[in-house]
TORROLO-775043 format. One line per 2 residues: their letters; for each residue z, y, x of N, C-alpha, C, O, CB. Coordinates in nm, 3 decimals, always signed. Glycine has a CB too. Layout:
// residues N
A) Z:Y:X:Z:Y:X:Z:Y:X:Z:Y:X:Z:Y:X ~ ...
// end
This chain:
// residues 81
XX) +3.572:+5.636:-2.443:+3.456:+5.628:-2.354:+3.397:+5.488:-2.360:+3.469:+5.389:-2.373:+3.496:+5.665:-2.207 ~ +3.224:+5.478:-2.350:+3.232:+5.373:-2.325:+3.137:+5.340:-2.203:+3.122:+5.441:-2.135:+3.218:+5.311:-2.436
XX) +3.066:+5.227:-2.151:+3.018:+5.250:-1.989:+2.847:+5.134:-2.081:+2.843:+5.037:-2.156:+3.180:+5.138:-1.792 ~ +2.736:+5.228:-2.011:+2.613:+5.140:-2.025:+2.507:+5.118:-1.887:+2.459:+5.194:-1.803:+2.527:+5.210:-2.147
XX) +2.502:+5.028:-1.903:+2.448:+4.984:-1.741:+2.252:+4.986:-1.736:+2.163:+4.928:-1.797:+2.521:+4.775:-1.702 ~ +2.260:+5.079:-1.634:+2.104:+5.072:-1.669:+2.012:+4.987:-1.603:+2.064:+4.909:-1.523:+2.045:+5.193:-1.650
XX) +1.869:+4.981:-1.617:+1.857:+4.854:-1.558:+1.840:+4.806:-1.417:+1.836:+4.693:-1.367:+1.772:+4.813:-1.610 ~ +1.830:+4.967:-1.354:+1.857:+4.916:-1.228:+1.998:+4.888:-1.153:+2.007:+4.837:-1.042:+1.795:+4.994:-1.160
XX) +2.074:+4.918:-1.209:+2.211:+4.852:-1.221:+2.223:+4.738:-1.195:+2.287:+4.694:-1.100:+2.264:+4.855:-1.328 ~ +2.147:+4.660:-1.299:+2.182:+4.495:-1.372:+2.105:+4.468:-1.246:+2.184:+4.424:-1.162:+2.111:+4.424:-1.561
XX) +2.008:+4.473:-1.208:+1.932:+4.427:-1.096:+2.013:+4.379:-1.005:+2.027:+4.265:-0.963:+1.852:+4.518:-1.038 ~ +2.086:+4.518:-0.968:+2.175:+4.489:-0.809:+2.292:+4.437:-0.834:+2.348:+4.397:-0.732:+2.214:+4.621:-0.714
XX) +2.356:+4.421:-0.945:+2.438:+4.368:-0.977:+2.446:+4.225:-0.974:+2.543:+4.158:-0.941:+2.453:+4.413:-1.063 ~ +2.334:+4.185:-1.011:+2.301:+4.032:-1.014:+2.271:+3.941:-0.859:+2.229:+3.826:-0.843:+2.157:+4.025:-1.109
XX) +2.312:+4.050:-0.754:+2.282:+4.023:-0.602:+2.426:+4.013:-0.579:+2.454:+3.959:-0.472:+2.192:+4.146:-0.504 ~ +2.513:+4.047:-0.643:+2.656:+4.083:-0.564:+2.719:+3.967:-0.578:+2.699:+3.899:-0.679:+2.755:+4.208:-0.621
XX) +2.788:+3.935:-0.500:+2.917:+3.843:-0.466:+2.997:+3.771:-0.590:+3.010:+3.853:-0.681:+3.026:+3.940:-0.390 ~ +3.046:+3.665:-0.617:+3.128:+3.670:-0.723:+3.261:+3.784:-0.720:+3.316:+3.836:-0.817:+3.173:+3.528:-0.733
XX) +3.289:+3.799:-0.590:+3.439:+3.830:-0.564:+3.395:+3.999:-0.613:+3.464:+4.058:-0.697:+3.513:+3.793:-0.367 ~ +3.284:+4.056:-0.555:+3.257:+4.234:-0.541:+3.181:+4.173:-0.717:+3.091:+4.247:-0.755:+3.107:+4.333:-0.350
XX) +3.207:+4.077:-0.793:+3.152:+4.143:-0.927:+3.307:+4.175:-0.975:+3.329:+4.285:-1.024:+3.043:+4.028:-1.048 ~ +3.430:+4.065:-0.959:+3.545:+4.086:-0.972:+3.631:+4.203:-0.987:+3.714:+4.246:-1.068:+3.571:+4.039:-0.902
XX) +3.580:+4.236:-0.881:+3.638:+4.368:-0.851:+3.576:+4.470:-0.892:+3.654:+4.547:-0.947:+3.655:+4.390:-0.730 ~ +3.488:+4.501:-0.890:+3.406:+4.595:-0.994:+3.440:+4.615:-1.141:+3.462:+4.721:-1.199:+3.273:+4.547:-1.003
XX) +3.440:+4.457:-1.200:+3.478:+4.498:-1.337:+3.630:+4.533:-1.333:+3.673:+4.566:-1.443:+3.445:+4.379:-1.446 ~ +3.712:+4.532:-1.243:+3.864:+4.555:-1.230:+3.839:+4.718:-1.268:+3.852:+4.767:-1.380:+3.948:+4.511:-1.055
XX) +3.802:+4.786:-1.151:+3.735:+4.885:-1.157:+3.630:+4.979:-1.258:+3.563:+5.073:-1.217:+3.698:+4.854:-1.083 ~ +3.632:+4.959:-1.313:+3.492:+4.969:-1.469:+3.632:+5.023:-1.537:+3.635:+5.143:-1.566:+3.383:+4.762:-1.573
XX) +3.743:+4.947:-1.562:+3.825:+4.912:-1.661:+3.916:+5.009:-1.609:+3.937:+5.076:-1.710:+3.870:+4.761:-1.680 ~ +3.990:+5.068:-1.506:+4.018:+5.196:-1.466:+3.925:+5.313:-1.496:+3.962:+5.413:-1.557:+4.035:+5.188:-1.339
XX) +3.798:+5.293:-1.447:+3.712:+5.430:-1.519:+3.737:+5.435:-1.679:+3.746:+5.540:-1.742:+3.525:+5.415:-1.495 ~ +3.746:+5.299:-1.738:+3.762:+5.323:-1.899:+3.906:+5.413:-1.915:+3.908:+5.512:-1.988:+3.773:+5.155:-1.994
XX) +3.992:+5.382:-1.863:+4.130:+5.473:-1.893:+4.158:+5.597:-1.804:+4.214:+5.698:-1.848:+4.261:+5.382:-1.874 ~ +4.109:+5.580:-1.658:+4.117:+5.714:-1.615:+4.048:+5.738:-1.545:+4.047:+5.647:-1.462:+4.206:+5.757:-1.573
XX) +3.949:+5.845:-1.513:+3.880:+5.877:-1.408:+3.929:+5.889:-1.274:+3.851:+5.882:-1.179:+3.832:+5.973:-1.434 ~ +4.090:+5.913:-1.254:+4.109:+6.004:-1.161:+4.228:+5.847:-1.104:+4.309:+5.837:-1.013:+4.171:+6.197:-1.219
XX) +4.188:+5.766:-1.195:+4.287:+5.609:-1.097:+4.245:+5.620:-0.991:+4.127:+5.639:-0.963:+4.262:+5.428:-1.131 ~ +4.384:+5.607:-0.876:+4.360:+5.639:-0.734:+4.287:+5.544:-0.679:+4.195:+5.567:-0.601:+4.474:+5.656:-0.657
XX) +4.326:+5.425:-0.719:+4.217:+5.325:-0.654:+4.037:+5.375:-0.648:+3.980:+5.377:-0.540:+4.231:+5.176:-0.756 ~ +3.977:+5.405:-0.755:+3.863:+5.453:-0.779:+3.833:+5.562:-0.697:+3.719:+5.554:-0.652:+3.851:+5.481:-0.901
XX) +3.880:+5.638:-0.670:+3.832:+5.769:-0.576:+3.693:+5.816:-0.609:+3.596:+5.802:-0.534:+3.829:+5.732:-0.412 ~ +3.690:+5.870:-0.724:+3.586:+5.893:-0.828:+3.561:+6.035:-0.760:+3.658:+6.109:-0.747:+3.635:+5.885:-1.007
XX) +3.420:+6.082:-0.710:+3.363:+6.229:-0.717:+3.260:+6.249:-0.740:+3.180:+6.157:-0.756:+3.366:+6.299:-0.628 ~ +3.227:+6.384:-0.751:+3.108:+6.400:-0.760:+3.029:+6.389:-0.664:+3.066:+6.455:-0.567:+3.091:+6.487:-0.801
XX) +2.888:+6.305:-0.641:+2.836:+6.267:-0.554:+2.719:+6.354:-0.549:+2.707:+6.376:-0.428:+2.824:+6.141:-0.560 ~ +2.606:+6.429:-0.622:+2.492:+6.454:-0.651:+2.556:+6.625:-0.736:+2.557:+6.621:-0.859:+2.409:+6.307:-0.745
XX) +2.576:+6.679:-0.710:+2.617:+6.809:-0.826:+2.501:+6.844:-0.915:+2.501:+6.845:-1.038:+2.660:+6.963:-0.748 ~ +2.419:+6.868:-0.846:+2.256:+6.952:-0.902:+2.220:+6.764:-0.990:+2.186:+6.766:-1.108:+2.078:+7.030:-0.692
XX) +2.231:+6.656:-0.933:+2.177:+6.553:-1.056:+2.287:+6.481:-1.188:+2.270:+6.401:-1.280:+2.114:+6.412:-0.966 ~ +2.417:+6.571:-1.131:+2.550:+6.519:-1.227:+2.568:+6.350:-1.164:+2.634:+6.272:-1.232:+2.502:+6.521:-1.440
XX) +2.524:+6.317:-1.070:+2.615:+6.181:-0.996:+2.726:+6.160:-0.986:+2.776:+6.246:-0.913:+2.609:+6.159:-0.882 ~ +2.812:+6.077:-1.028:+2.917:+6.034:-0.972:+2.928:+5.912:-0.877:+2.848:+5.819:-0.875:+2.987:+6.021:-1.064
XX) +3.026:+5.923:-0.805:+3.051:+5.806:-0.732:+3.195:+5.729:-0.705:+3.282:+5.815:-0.689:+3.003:+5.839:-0.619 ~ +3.228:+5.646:-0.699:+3.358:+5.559:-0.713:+3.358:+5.450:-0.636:+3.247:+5.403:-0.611:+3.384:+5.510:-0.844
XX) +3.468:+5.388:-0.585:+3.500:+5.304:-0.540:+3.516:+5.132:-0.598:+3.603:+5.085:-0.672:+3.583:+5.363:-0.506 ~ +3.402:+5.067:-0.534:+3.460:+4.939:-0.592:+3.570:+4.847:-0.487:+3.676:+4.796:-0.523:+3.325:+4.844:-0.630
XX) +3.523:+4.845:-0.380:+3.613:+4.842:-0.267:+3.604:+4.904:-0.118:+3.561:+5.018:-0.138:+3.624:+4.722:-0.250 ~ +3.622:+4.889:+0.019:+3.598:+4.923:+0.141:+3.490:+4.905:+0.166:+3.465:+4.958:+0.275:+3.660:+4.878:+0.220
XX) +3.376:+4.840:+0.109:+3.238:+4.818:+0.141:+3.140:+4.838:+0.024:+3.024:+4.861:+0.059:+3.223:+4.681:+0.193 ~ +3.162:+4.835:-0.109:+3.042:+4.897:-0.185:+3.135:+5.018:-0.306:+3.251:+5.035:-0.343:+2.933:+4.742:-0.282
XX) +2.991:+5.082:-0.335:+3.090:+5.255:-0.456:+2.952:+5.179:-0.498:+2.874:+5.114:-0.428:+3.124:+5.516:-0.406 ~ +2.948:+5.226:-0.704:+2.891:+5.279:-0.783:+2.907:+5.365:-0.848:+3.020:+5.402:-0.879:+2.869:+5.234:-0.827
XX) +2.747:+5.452:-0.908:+2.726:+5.566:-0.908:+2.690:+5.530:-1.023:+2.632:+5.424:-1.050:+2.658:+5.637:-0.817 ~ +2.737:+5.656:-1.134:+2.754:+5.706:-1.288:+2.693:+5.848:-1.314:+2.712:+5.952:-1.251:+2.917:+5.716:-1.329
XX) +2.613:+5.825:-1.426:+2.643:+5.958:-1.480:+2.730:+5.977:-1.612:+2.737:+5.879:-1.687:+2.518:+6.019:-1.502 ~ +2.803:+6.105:-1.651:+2.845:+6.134:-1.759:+2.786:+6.189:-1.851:+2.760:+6.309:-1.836:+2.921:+6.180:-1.747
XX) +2.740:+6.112:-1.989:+2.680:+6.188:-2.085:+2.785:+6.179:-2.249:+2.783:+6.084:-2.327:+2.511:+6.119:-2.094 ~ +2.857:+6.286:-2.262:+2.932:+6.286:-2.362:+3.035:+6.215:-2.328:+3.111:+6.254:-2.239:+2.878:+6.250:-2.467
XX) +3.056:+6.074:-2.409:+3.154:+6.000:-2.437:+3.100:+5.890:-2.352:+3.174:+5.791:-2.360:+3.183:+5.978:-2.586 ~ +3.010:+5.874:-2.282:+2.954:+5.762:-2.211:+2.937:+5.769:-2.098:+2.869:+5.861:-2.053:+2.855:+5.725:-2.244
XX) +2.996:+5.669:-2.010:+2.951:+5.657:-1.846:+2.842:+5.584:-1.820:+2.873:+5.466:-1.838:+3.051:+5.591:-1.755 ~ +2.715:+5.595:-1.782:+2.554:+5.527:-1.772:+2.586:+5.525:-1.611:+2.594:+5.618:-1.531:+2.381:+5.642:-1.838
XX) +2.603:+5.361:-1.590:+2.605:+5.330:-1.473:+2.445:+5.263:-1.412:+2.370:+5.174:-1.450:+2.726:+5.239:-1.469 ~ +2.446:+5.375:-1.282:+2.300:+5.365:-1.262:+2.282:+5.263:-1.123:+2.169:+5.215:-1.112:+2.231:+5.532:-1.241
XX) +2.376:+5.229:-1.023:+2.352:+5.206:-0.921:+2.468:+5.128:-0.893:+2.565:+5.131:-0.969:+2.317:+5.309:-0.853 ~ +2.468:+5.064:-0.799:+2.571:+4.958:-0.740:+2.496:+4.893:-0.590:+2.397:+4.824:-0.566:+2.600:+4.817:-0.874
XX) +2.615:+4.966:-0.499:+2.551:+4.906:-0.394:+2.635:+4.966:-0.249:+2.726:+5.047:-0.256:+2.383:+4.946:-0.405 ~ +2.578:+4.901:-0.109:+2.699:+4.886:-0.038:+2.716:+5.041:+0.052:+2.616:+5.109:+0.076:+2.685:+4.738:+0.065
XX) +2.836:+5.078:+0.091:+2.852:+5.202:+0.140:+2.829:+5.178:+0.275:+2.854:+5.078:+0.341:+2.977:+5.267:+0.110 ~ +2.757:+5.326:+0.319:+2.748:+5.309:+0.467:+2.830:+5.356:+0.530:+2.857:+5.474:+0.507:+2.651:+5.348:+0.521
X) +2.903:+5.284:+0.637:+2.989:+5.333:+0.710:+2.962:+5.432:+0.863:+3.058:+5.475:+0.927:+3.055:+5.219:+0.728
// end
């Protein structure tokens, strides 16, 4: 698998924290080996748009889609509690 970030991704990405980029790419790197790493708490978020969603920590998830062999990460940003 491999993961491509789209550009509204990079956008919000470039707002985040050093520590929540940290942890994200910790995270990225579990989606590369397993979807189903418990830490990640990976689901389907969107069924009808193929969304996924995952955990980066207690306060922000990013959202993926799956195309083939590739995760196109579309979004990054904070969860509402």
């Amino acid at each position: 698998m491999e993961v491509l970030y789209a550009p509204h991704f990079k956008r919000s990405f470039k707002f985040l924290t050093k520590e929540v980029k940290k942890k994200f790419r910790k995270q990225v790197s579990f989606l590369l080996t397993d979807i189903r790493h418990p830490s990640l708490r990976a689901k389907k978020y969107d069924e009808e748009r193929g969304i996924w969603q995952a955990r980066v920590n207690d306060d922000y998830r990013f959202y993926f889609l799956i195309k083939g062999e590739t995760y196109i990460l579309i979004e990054i940003k904070l969860h509402p509690k």
